[in-house]
Structures are given as C-alpha cells and as structure tokens.
N, C-alpha and C positions, 0 to 999 in steps of 0.2 A: 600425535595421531597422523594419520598417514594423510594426503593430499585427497584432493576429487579428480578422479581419472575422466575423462570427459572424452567420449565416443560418440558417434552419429547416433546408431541406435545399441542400445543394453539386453541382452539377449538372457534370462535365468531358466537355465537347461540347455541339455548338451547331446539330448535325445534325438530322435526321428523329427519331430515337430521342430526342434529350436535348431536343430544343423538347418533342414529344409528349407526354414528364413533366412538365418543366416548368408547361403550359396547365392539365394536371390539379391539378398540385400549386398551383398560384396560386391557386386558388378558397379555400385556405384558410390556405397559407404564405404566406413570404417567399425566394424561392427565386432562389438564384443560379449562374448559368448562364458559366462558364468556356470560352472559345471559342481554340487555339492561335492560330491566326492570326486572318483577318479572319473576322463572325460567318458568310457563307455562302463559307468555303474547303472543306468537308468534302467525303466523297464524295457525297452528297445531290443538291447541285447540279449532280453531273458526270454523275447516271442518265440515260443516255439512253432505255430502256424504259420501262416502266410499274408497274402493281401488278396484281397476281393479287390477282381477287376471282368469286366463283360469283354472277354477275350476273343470266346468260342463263337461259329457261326450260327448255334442255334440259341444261342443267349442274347437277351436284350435288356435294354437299359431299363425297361418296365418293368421286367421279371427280376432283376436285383432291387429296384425302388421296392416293388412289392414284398418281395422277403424282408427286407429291412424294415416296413413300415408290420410285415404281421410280426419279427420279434421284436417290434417297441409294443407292440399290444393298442398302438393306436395314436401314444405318445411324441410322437417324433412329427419334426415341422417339415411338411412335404418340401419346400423349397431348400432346405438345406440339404437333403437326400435326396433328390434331383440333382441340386449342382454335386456333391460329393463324386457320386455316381456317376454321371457324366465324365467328371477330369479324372477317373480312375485309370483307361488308357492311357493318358497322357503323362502321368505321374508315374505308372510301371514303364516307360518310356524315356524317363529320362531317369529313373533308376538304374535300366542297363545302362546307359550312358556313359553313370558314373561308375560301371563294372561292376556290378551286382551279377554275381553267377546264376540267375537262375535256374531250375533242372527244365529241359528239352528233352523233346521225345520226337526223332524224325526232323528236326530239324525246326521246330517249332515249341512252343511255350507248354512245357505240361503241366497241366492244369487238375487241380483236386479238387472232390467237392466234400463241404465239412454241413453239419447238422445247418437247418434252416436252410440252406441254399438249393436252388431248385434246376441249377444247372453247375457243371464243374466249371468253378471259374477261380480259382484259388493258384495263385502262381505260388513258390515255393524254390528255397534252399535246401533239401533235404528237409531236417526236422531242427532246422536252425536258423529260419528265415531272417530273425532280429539281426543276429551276432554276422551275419551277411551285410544285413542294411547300416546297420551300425559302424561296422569298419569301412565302409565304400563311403557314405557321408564326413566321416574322421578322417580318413585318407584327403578326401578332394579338401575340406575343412583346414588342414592343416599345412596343406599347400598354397593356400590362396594367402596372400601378403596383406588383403584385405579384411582378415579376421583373425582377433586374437583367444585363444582361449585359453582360460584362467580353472583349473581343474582347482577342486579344496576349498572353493567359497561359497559360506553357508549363509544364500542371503536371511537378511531379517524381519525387514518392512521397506517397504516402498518411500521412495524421495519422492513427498507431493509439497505442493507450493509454498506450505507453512515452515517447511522446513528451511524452504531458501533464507537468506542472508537479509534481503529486503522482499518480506512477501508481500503478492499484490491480491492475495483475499481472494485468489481462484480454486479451479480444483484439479488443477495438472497436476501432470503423474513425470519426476524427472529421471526416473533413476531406481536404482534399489543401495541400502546401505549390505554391507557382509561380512562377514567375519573371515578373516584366513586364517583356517582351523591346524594349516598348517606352520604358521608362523608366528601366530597371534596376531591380535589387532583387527580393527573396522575400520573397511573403508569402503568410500563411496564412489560408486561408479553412476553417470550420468548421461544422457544422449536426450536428441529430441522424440526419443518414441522407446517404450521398453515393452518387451514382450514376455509375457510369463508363458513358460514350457515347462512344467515342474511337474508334470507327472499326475499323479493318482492319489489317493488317502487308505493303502490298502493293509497298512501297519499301525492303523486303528484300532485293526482286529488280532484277537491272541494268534488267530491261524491267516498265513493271506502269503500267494505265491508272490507276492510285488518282493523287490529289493529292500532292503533297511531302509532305503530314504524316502519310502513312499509314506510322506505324515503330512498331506495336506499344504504344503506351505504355500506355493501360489494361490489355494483355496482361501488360506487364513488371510493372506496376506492382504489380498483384491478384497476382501471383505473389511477389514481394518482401515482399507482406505476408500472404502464408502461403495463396494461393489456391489450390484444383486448377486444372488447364487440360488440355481434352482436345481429341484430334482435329487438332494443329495441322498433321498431315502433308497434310490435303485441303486444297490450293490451287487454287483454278479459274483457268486459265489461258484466253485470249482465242486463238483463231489469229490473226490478222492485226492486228498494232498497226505503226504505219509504223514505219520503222527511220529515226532520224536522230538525232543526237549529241547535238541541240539541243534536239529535240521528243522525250522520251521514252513519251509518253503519250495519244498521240494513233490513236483506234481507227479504224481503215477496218471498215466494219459489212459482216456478212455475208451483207447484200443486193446487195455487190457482185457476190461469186461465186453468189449467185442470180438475178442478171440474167448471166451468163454468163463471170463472170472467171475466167482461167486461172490455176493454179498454175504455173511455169517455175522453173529451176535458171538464176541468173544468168552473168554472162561469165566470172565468177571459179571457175564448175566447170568449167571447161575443154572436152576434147572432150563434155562433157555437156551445156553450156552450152544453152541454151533449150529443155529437154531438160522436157515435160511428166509431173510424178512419181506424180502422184494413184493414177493408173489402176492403179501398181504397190501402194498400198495398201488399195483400197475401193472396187466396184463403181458405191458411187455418186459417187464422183472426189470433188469439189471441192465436193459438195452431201452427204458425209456429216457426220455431228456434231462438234461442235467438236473433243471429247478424241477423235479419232482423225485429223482435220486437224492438229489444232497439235503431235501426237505423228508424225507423217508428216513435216512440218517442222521438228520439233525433231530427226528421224534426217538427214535430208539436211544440214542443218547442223553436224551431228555430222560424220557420215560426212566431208563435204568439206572440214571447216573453214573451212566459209562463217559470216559474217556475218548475211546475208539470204537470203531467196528473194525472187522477184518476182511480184507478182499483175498480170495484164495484160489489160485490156478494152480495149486501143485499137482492138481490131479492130471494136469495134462505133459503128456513127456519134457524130462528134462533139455533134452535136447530144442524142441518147440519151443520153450519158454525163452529159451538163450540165446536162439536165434532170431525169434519175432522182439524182445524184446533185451537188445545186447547192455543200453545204456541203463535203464532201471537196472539191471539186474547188477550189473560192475557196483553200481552207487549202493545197492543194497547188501551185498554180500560188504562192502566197504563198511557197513554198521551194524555187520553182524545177523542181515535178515534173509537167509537160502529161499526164494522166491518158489524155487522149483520143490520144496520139499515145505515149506511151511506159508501160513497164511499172511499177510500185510498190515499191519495196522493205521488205520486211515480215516479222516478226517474230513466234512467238506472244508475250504479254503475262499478267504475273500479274493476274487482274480479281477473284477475292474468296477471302475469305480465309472459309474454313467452320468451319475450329474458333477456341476460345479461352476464356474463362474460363467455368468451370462455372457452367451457372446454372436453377433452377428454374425453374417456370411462372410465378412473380410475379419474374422477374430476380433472386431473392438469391442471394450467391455464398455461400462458407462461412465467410464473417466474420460479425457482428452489425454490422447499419445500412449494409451496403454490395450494393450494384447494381450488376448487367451488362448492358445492354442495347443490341441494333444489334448488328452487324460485330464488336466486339471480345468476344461472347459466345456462349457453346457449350451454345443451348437445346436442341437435338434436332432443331431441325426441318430444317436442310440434309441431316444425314447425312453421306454420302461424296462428293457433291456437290448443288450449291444447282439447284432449280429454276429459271428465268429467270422474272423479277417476284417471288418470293416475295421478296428482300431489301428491298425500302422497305415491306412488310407488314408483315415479323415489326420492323420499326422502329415502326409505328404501335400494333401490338397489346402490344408489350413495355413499351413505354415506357407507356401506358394503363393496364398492368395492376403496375408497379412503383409508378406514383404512387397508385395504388387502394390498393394493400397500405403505404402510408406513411401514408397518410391513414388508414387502419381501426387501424395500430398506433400512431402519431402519441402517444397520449397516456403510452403505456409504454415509448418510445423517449426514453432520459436525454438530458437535455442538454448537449453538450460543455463539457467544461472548460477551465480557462485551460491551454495550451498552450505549450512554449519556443517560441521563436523561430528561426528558420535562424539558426545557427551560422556565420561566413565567416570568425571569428578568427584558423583557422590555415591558411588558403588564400590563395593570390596570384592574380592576372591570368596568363590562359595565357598563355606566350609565344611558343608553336608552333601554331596553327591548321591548319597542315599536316600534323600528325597526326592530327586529325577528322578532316579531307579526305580522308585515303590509307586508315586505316581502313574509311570509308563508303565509299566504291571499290572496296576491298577485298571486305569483306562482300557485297555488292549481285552480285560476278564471282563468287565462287566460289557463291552458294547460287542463282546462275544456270545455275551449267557442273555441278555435283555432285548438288545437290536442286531441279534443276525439274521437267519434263513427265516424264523418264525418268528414273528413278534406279536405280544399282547400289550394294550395299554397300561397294564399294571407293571411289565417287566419294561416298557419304555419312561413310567412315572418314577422306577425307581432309578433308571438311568438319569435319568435328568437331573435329582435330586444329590446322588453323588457330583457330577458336572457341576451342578451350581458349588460344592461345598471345594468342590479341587481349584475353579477357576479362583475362588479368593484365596489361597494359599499359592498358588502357580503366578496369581497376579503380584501378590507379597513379596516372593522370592524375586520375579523377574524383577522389578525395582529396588532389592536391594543388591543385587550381587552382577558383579559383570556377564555379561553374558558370551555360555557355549554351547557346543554345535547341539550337547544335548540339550539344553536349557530353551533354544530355538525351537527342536524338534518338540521338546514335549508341549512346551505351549502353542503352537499350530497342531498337533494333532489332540488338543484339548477342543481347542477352539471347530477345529471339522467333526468332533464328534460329537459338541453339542447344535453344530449346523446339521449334521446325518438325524439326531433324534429329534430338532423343532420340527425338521420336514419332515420326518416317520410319524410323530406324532398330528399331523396335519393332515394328513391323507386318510379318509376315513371310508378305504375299500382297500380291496387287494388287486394290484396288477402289477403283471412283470416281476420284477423282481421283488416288488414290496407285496409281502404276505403279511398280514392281521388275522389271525383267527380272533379276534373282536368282530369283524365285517371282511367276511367271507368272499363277498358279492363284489362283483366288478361294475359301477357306474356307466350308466348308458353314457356320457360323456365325458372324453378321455381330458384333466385339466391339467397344467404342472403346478407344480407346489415352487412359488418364487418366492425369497426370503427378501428383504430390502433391512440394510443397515440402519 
C-alpha cells in the first residue's frame, strides 16, 4: 500500500472555493489539492451566471444584505451576509488579477441584474462566468511550485486521531484517505489543517444540473467524523432542465420563457393535452419565480403522472429563436429536438444545495484543523434559499478567509502523525456491480418522487423507510468488498439523502425552498434545523 504523503494543509476539491485556499495558502505552505475527477469537472465550471458584487454607484452594501436576507426567507445569519457582502469587491478584484475577462462596457465592469436583486450588480463572462473562473484559478494554480494537484482521487473519510499509529484519544482531523481511481490503490494524504471543498449533493436527485460528482461526500464525510450539519432540507430546484435519459443535466435558461415560451401539458395528458397550466397558478404565468414555476410543474406531473411537461416557442420566428438562443438550440437539434418548430420537454432540476456542514465565519467546522467551504458548507449566508450569483462569492470569500485563519494559527497547529495505512486484508474484489448501479437508481427515484419540490410526511416516512433498508445492505457491501469510486459515491449520497430527509422531516412549516403541504404556514420565527452526530 502506498506511503502517507504528508503536506502542510490537504485541500479535497479543485473548484472556485478549494483553488481560492489554495493561492492563499501557497504564499507560505505546501499545499495539496485533491480533485475527484478531472481538475475542472466541479460545479465551477458548469456556472452559467455570474457573481454578485455592490459595484454600481447607486448600489449598497445594505441593499445586497437585504435581498439576501428576503431570499433566505429570514434564515440566513446576518453576520455572515455582512461580512460575505462586504469582501465581494475585493474578491472580484483579485479575480481580475488573476485575468478573468470580465465583459466591460465603456470602460467599466457591466454589470447584470438577475431575479431577487434590487440593483445590477452581477459581473459576468458572457454566459460562461464559471469556465472563466475556473481556468484563471487552474492557470495561476498550476503555476505556483507551491501546490500540487492530484486530479482522479476519490477521497473516502477523513484521517482523524484514531486512525493514527499511536492515538492520543482526541478529535483531530489529519488528512483524508483516497482512492486513485486511476491507478488503483488508497492512499493517504495528511497536513496540519484539511479543508473540504467538495461541492454540493445534487445527484441525490433522478434530475439535478450539478456534474456526476455532486453526491454529498464532504457532507457525508464531516459527518462521519463527528460533524453538525444543518439546513439540508433547502434544496433549490431549477424549473426547466430538458428531460432526456441521456442528457440528465442540461438547463434550458429562463430567458427562454422570458422571451415568450409557453408552458403546455404534453400528448400524454390526454384530453388535457396542450392544455396551457400557468395561468391556473400565478398571474404572472410563466414569468413568475422559479419556486412557484417548478412547484406548478412538479403538481401537474404528479397530478398526471407525467414524465415531463413541454416548454414551446415555436410560435415565434425561426429565425428569433436561433439567434436569441444559439447554444440551446445547436444542443437540441444535436438530440434530435427543432426548438423552432416543436415544443421542449422539461423537467424542474435539483441546482444547489443550501445547507451542509456547519461552519463559522473563517470555514471551521467542529473538529480541530478541519474546513468547510463552497457548496458542501452551511455558513448562513443562503438561508432558506440562495440568492442568484451569491454562490461563486461565498466560494471566493470563504475560501480567502479559511486560508487567512491557517496561516495566523499555522504555527500552533501540530503536525500530523504517522498514520495506518488503508487496511484491504479482509476485503475482496466486488463481484456484483449491479448493486451500485440499482441502489444509485434507486436512491436518486424515490428522493425525487418523496423529497423534492413538494413534500408530505407520508412521502418523506416512506423515504426514510427505504434509507434505513439500503443503508444495511450498502453498510454490508462496503465491509466486504474493496472499495470504488462508485462504491464511495453511493454510500455518501446514501448517507446525505437520509441527512436531506431527518432535516425535511424536522421542519414542521414551509419556507424557502422546503415546502410541506402537511403545514402550509410559515412560522413566526425563522429556526435552522441542526443535526449532531
């Protein structure tokens, strides 16, 4: 078995939030940077918005706290949406730095403004903001002689104390162990401080625009080794991701129904069939907010036992459709679907995940020497639901202020010990693959049909009920067979889907993104839902 690589700090993600630490922490570590798959597969490079920042002269830092704090619904801890807020110039600031192209107009930053936001403050790459930020971080990243990164390691659990050689009965965090999926073999990597950057839980769900690798594992992982985790019932769901077998993650933007696309009831509702739904939900049809589009959607799918519904602009010139929208339409005709002549069929979609490990204003969870920062961390600042552009922010500002806080403690932060080694003694080579496969299948339908847009306590009692009967079969396999990347993946997003249902089941009102039609009513005071190990 492979050796213990031993780093100042251990870095698991390769996104917006873990480069961010990273650049900080280089100036005076050695710092290594664990990336699942390839270094730009995260969700980073899939943002198609931008970042919220108080740029403009008639914008203020109140007026962004304030939108943030009405789309958390109330949820959101003022001091962490203060400071966020606050260091957003300064983070789009040393983004140009590091040569991020943003688009200018006049000589100056142009600026957009998207739902929720009460002034244009949204800077932006064209309609490619991540895969900007993403290479300009990778670039400077793989320049600096002070960080190495390790693309294809899937980590597994955290190296805390017990696992050392001579444990001393604490509850330090040294490391994480991983698999190199490309070469085989576990090995463990160690520093005095590890930070988790992993991302989202958004491949929980059958539909969800995240990337393949979005299953929870920093969530699972900080929880396995004694972490709280709050909040994980706020899931923000997309309305319109296309519906096909193949393409599960592919978002039709909601400029389409702002240039004027219909919502319709497909062939398969029968005498309802092209039957326009909107108008029975919301005044303003098909141009109201997302969570009451993709909850209008999610009832007609219910109700019919449809599939899809269909979003339909062919009525408007070919021409107009191809020009306003060039990139759906190349993707679509690529699957067979003439946008300009026939209707879309479309799905709402899991798009971010708002809760997850607890974590302070400098990213520390409740271990000693361990970090949560990005997507799989539950600073305050979403609430009950996230802003639009606030997530590649709190990635910039989090991760800035976790590498701060290593570096000021750096010198009273012990250094890891020799550690075992992954154990594979008494484990074999799976010989059924087939039950990942049905599992993850499994999981993904029912916390799609019981815990998505709408949920009832009878459809969360029977979620929970399958959870409990998978986790002892998933617990069985893990202990007997070696372990792979899928094998990793399905038991963390086992484990975050029955963290999404104790906290759904726990909250007994609807706000933000958690809807109960059990309790309707919104709570005069707004509480989070914290889980403890």
């Amino acid at each position: 078995m492979a050796s213990q690589y031993q780093h100042d700090v251990v870095i698991v993600g390769s996104g917006a939030a873990g480069l961010s630490a990273a650049l900080v922490l280089a100036e005076k570590c050695k710092v290594m940077v664990l990336a699942k798959g390839s270094l730009d597969s995260g969700s980073t490079a899939w943002a198609q918005g931008g970042i919220a920042a108080v740029l403009d002269a008639g914008d203020t830092f109140e007026d962004h706290i304030r939108d943030t704090m009405v789309a958390g619904a109330g949820l959101n801890r003022r001091e962490t949406v203060e400071y966020v807020i606050e260091q957003a110039p300064a983070s789009i600031n040393r983004l140009i730095e590091l040569g991020v192209p943003f688009n200018t107009e006049a000589g100056s930053l142009h600026l957009t403004r998207e739902g929720g936001h009460s002034h244009r403050r949204i800077v932006h790459v064209d309609d490619a903001t991540g895969w900007a930020v993403q290479s300009a971080l990778l670039r400077a990243a793989e320049a600096n002689p002070n960080i190495t990164l390790r693309p294809d390691m899937v980590a597994i659990d955290l190296i805390r104390d017990r696992n050392a050689v001579d444990p001393q009965g604490g509850r330090q965090v040294w490391g994480v162990y991983a698999l190199d999926s490309g070469k085989g073999g576990v090995e463990a990597f160690t520093g005095r401080a590890t930070i988790l950057a992993t991302g989202g839980a958004g491949r929980t769900y059958l539909f969800s625009t995240a990337p393949r690798g979005a299953t929870g594992d920093g969530i699972a992982m900080a929880w396995r080794a004694g972490c709280r985790v709050s909040n994980m019932e706020f899931m923000q769901f997309h309305p319109t991701c296309l519906y096909n077998l193949e393409v599960k993650n592919f978002l039709i933007t909601e400029a389409v129904r702002g240039e004027g696309g219909i919502l319709k009831l497909p062939p398969e509702a029968g005498p309802e069939a092209g039957k326009r739904f909107m108008p029975d939900f919301d005044e303003r049809m098909e141009l109201a907010p997302r969570d009451i589009v993709a909850r209008a959607i999610d009832h007609e799918i219910k109700r019919l036992g449809l599939d899809y519904v269909h979003l339909d602009i062919s009525h408007h010139e070919p021409e107009f459709v191809r020009e306003h929208f060039p990139t759906i339409y190349e993707r679509l005709i690529g699957l067979g679907i003439d946008m300009t002549k026939a209707p879309i069929p479309v799905v709402p979609a899991q798009h971010y995940t708002c809760g997850g490990v607890r974590v302070d204003l400098k990213g520390r969870t409740d271990l000693p020497a361990l970090y949560a920062i990005g997507e799989c961390s539950e600073s305050g600042l979403h609430g009950a639901n996230r802003l639009a552009s606030n997530s590649l922010l709190e990635c910039f500002v989090f991760g800035d202020a976790s590498a701060r806080d290593i570096l000021d403690r750096y010198d009273d932060l012990p250094p890891p010990p020799p550690v075992r080694m992954w154990d594979e003694s008494r484990v074999t080579t799976p010989d059924e693959e087939v039950v990942i496969k049905q599992n993850w299948t499994e999981i993904r339908r029912f916390m799609w049909n019981y815990v998505g847009i709408v949920r009832t306590d009878k459809r969360m009692e029977r979620a929970a009920s399958r959870i409990r009967l998978l986790t002892e079969e998933v617990d069985e396999y893990y202990g007997n067979f070696r372990v792979s990347k899928d094998l990793i993946e399905l038991r963390n997003l086992l484990k975050t889907a029955d963290l999404i249902v104790r906290s759904a089941r726990r909250r007994k009102e609807s706000r933000g993104l958690h809807y109960n039609a059990d309790y309707p009513q919104v709570d005069p005071v707004a509480r989070d839902t914290i889980l403890v190990p």
